[in-house]
C-alpha positions in Angstrom: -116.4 -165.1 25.1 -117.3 -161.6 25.0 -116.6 -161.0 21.1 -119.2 -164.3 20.6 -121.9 -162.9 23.0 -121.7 -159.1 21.2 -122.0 -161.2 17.9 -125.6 -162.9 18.8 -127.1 -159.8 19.9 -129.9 -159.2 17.5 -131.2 -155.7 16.9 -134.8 -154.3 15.8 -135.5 -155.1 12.0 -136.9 -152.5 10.1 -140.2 -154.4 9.5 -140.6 -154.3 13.7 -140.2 -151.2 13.7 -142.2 -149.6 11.2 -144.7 -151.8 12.5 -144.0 -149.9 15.8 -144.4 -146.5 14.2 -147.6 -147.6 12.5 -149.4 -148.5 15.8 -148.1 -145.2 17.9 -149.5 -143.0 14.7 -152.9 -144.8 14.7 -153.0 -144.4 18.7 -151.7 -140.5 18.1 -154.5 -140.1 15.6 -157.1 -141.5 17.5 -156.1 -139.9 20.7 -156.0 -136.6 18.6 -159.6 -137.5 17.0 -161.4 -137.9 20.5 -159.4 -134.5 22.0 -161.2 -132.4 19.0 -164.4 -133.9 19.2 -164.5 -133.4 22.9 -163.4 -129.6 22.0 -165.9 -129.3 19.6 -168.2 -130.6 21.7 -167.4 -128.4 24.6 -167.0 -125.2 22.4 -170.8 -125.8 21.2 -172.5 -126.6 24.8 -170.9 -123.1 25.7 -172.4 -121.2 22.4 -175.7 -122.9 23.1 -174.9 -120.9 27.2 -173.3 -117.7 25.4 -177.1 -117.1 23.3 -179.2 -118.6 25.7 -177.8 -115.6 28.5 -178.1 -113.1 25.7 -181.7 -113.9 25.5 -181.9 -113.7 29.0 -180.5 -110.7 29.1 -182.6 -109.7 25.6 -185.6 -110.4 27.7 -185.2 -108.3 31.0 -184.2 -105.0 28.9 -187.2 -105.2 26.9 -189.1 -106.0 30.0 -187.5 -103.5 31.6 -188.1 -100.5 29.4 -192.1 -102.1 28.4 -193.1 -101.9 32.4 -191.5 -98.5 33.3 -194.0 -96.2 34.5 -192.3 -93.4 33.0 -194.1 -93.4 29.7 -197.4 -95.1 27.6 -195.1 -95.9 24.6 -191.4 -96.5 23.5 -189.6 -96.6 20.1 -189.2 -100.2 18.6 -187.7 -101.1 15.4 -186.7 -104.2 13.4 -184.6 -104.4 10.1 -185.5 -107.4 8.4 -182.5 -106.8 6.2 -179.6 -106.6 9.5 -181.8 -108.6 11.9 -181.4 -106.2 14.3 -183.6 -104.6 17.0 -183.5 -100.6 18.5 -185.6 -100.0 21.1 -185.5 -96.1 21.8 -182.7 -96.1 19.1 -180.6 -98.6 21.0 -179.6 -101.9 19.9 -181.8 -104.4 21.9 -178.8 -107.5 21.6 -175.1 -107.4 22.0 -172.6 -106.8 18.9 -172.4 -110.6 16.7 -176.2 -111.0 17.6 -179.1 -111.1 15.5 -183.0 -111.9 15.2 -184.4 -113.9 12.6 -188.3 -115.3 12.5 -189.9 -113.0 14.8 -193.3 -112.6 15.7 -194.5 -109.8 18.1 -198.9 -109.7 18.8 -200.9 -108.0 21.0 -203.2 -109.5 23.4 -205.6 -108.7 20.8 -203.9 -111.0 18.5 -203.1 -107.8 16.0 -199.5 -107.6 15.3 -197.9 -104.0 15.3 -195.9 -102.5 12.5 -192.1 -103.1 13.1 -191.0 -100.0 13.3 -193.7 -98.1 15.9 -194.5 -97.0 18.5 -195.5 -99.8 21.1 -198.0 -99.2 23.4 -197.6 -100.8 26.7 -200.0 -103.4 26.7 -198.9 -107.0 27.1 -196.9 -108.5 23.8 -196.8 -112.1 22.7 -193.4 -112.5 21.6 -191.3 -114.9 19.6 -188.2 -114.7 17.6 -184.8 -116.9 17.2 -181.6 -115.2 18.8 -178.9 -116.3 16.0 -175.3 -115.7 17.5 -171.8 -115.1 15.1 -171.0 -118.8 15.1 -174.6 -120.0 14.1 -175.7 -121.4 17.4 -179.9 -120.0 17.9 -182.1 -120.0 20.7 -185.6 -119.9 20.0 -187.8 -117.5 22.3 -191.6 -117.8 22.6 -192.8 -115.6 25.7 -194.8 -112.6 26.9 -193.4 -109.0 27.6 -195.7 -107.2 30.0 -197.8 -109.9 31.5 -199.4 -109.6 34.7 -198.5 -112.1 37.4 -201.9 -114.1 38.7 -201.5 -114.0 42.9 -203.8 -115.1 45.1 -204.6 -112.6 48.1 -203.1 -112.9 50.9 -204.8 -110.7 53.7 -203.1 -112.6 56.9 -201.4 -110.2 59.5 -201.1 -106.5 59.5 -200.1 -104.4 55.9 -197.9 -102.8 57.8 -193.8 -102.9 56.8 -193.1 -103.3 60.4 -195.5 -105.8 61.2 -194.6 -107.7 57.5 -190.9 -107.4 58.2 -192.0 -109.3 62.1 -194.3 -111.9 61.4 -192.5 -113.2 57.8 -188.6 -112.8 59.4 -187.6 -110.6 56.1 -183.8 -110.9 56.1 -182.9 -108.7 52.8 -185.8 -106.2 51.1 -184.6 -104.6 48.3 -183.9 -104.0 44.0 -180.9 -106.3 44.2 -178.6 -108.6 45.5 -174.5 -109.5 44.7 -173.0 -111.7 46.9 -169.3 -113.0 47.2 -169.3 -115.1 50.3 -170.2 -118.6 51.0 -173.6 -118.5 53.0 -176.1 -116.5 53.7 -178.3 -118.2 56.6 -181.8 -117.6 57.5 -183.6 -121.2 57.3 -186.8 -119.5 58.7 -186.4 -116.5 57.2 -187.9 -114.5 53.8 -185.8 -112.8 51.5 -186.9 -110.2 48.8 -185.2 -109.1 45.5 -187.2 -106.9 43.5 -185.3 -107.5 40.2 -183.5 -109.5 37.9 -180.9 -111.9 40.0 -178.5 -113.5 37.2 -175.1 -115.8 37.8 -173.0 -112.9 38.0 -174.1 -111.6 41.2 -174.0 -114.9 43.2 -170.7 -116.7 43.8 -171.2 -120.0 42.3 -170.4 -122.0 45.5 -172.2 -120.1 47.3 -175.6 -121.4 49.3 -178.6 -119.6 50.4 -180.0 -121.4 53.2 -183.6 -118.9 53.3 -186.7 -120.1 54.1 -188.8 -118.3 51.5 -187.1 -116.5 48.3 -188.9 -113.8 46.4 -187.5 -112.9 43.0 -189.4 -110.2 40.9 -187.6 -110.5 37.9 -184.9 -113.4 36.0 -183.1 -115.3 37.5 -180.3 -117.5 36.4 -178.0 -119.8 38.2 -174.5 -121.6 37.2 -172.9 -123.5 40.6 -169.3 -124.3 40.8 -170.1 -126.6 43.9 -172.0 -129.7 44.5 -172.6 -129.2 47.9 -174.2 -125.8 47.4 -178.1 -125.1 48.0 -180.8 -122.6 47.4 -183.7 -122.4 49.6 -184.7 -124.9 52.2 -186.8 -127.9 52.4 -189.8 -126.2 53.7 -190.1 -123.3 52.1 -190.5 -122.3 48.6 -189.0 -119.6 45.8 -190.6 -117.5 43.4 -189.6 -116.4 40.5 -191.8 -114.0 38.9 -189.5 -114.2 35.0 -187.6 -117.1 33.7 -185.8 -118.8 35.9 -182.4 -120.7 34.2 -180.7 -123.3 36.1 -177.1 -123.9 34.3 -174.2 -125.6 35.1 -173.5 -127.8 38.3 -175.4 -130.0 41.0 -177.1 -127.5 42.8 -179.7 -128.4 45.4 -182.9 -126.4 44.6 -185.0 -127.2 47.4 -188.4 -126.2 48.2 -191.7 -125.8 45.6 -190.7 -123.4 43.3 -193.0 -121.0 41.3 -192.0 -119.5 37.8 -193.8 -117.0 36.4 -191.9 -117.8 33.2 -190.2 -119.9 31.5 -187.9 -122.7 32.8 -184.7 -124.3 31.9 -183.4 -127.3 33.6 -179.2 -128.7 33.1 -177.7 -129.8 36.1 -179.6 -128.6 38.8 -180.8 -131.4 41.9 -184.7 -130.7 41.9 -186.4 -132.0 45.5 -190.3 -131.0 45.2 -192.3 -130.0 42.8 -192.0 -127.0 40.2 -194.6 -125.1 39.1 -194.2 -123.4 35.9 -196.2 -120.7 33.9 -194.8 -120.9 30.8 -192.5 -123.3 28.9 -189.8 -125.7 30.2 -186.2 -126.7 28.1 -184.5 -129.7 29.9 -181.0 -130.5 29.4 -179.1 -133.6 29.5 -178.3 -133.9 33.1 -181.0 -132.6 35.6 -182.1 -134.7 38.8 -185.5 -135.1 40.1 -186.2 -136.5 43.2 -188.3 -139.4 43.6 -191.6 -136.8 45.3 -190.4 -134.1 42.9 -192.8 -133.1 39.7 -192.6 -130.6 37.3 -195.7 -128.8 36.3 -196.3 -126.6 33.3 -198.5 -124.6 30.7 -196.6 -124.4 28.1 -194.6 -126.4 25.5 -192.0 -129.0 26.6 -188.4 -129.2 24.9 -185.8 -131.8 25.7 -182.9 -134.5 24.4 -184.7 -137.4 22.3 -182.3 -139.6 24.3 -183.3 -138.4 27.4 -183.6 -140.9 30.3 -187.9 -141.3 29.9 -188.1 -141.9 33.8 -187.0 -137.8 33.9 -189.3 -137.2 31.1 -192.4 -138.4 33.1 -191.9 -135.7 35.4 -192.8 -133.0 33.6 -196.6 -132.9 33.2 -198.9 -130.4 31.3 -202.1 -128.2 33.0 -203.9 -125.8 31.6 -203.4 -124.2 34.5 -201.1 -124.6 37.8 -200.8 -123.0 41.5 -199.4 -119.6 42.1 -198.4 -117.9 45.2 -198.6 -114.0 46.3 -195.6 -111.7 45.5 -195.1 -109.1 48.7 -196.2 -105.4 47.5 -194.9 -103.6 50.1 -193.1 -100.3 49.0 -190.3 -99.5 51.3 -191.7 -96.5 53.4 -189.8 -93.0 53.7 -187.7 -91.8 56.9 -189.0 -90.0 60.0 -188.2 -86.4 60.0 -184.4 -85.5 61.1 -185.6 -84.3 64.0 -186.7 -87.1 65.2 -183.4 -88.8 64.8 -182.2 -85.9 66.8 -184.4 -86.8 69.9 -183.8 -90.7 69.2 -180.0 -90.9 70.0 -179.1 -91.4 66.6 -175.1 -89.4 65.9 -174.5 -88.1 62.1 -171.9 -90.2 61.8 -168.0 -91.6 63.8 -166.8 -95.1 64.0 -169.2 -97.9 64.6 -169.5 -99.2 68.1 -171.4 -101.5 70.0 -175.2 -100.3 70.6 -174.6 -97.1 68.2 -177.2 -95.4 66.4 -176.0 -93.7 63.1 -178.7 -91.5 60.8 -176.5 -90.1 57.9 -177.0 -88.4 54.2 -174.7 -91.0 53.0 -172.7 -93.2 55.3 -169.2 -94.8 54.9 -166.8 -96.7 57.3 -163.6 -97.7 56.1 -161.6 -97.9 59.4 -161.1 -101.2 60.8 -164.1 -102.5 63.1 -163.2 -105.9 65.0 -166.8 -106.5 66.6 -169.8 -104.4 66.6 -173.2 -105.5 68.2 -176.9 -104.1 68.2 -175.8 -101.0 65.8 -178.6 -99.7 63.9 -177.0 -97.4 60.7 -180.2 -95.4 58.5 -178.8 -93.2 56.0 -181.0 -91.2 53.2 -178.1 -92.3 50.2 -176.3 -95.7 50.5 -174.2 -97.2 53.6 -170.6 -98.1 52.4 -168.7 -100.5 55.2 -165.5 -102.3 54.2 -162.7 -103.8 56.8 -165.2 -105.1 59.2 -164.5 -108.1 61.5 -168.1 -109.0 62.6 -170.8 -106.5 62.8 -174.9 -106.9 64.6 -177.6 -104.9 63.6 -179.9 -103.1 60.9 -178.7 -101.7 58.1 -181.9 -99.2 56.5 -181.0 -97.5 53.1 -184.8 -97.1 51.4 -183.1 -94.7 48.9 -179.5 -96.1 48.1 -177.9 -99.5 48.5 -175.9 -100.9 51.2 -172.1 -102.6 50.0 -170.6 -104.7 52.9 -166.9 -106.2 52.9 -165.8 -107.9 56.0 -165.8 -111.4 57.9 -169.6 -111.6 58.9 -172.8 -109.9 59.6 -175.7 -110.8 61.7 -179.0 -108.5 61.4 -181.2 -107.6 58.5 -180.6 -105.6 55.5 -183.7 -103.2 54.3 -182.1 -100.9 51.1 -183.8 -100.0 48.2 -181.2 -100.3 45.5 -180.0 -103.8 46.7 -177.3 -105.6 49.3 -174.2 -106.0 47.7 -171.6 -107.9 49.6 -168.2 -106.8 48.0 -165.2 -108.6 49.4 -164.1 -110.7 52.7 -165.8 -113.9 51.9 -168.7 -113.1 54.8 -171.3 -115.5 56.1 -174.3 -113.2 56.5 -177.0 -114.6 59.1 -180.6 -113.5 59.3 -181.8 -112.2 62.9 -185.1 -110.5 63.6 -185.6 -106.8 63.3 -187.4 -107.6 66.9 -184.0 -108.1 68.2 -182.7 -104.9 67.7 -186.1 -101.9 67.7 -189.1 -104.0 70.1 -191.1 -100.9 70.5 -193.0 -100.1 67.3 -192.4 -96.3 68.2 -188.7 -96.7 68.0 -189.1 -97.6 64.1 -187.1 -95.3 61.9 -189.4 -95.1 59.1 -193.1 -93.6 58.6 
């Protein structure tokens, strides 16, 4: 019975299973087809990043060195033969970098020689930024141009009195920032330079009222649920702003004195820009939200049209003021002295510290109220939770601990190093009332 039963059994013929082979290679194939394209795909979106950052970049140093008060000229030369660019005998672009097309005028409309002198007057710029692996990124934008404000004479020109009646939070060249909010809904924050993706962790939110950026700024979010500016308030961006990778909520009106590119970003009101505007594939708009600009529009010819219809040319748009207010030098030691303030010791609650340079790198569980003023920077690490006013006007102040509640007034910028902090705005009123009391001129 069990010899006649082993007989029957019937294997796999060799047409079944060549057959069988056949069909797993074309799957393997196909499978292996999609994988590279999406590669391919992939590698090129992050090329098309890689150049448009290096024109970014490009941009602020030549901005950087044209607007320096230092000087009426600087050294600028192209090689038409390497595609490269030296200002003051340095290379402009990064090494694998090069510049084909370019155009450089005057206001005047009379184009320099390439190798000059350039006079600091404002330039009209274009050129094509070619990287090693062919991807370009075509530029066409001003160097030097003068921002258009409208004059805004309400309240007192006073730093105090600006720093009261607008709530300013952070005043200063720069801000870096590791931790996952910084919280000031009613509140005005000012950067005085560029503010690129490097310096903001990209889940990070900024929940401020009004944001003030005097420079470019660009943007990549690792987070959906992160925000930038509040419903009610507005940002300006006085350079290009670039909004890259992931659903950030941008809300507020935002000004660009500049040009603007859109990806991913979740756009609530309306956007002003002076300059031109690059869309991406996968930008949202709200259904109140308009884009406004002056310049030339760029974008997928696939592109959903009901995003298209968004964007809308002027010949000229809205601008808002930029605050001019130049951070105002310390009182005399002596009055320090007479004020209470100690040269230096671990932070307490209520202290007042004046210092030539101040650091604290012993462990502080909770400080309140403590005002710390020092003439260089103000270096705190292994802090629980500290209060206060932190006033550097000619260094930086670089922060590492669980939170901080105050304001932060430093010249060379905030720069939040390690401990994953919340930082929460809170009225200078809180901590100095009487004007006389102020530590500054």
């Amino acid at each position: 019975m069990i010899r006649r039963f082993a007989n029957n059994e019937r294997g796999i013929t060799l047409i079944e299973l060549l057959i069988t082979i056949a069909i797993f290679s074309l799957i393997s194939i196909l499978a292996f087809n999609v994988l590279t394209t999406s590669l391919k795909q992939k590698n090129k979106v992050e090329d098309h990043i890689d150049v448009r950052q290096e024109a970014n970049l490009i941009l602020a140093k030549w901005r950087q060195i044209h607007e320096e008060e230092s000087s009426t000229t600087y050294g600028f030369c192209y090689n038409s033969d390497t595609g490269l660019i030296t200002i003051n005998s340095q290379l402009l672009a990064s090494e694998g970098y090069h510049f084909e097309d370019i155009s450089i005028k005057y206001s005047n409309d009379i184009s320099p020689n390439y190798c000059e002198a350039f006079s600091k007057q404002p330039l009209f710029v274009e050129f094509t930024l070619v990287g090693s692996n062919g991807d370009q990124f075509e530029v066409d934008t001003i160097i030097g141009r003068e921002i258009k404000v409208t004059e805004n004479n309400e309240g007192s020109t006073d730093f105090f009195d600006y720093l009261v009646e607008h709530k300013v939070f952070i005043y200063g060249n720069s801000l870096s920032f590791t931790g996952p909010l910084i919280e000031g809904p009613s509140s005005t924050m000012v950067i005085k330079g560029d503010f690129l993706s490097e310096q903001l962790n990209g889940g990070a939110s900024i929940n401020v009222q009004n944001i003030y950026i005097d420079g470019h700024t660009t943007i990549n979010s690792s987070s959906d649920d992160s925000y930038f500016g509040t419903n009610a308030g507005k940002t300006i961006v006085n350079g290009n702003l670039t909004l890259l990778n992931g659903k950030r909520n941008m809300y507020g009106d935002i000004y660009v004195n500049g040009d603007f590119y859109l990806k991913d970003a979740k756009i609530y009101k309306n956007v002003y820009v002076n300059g031109n505007v690059e869309i991406d594939w996968t930008p949202t708009l709200s259904s109140e939200a308009i884009v406004y600009y002056t310049g030339t529009l760029k974008y997928p010819k696939e592109l959903n049209n009901n995003i298209v219809s968004k964007f809308i040319k002027k010949s000229s748009i809205a601008t808002e003021s930029f605050p001019e207010y130049p951070i105002p030098s310390l009182k005399p030691d002596k009055w320090f002295e007479d004020n209470g303030y100690v040269s230096g010791g671990t932070i307490t609650n209520n202290k007042k510290i004046f210092s030539n340079d101040y650091r604290s790198d012993s462990w502080v569980a909770s400080a309140s109220n403590v005002i710390i003023v020092s003439k260089g920077n103000i270096n705190l690490s292994n802090i629980g939770s500290l209060s206060g006013v932190l006033f550097a006007p000619n260094g930086e102040v670089n922060f590492s601990g669980a939170s901080f509640e105050g304001l932060i007034i430093a010249r060379d910028g905030f720069h939040v190093t390690g401990g994953w902090p919340k930082v929460t705005f809170k009225n200078i009123e809180h901590y100095i009332s009487n004007p006389d009391k102020i530590p500054f001129n």
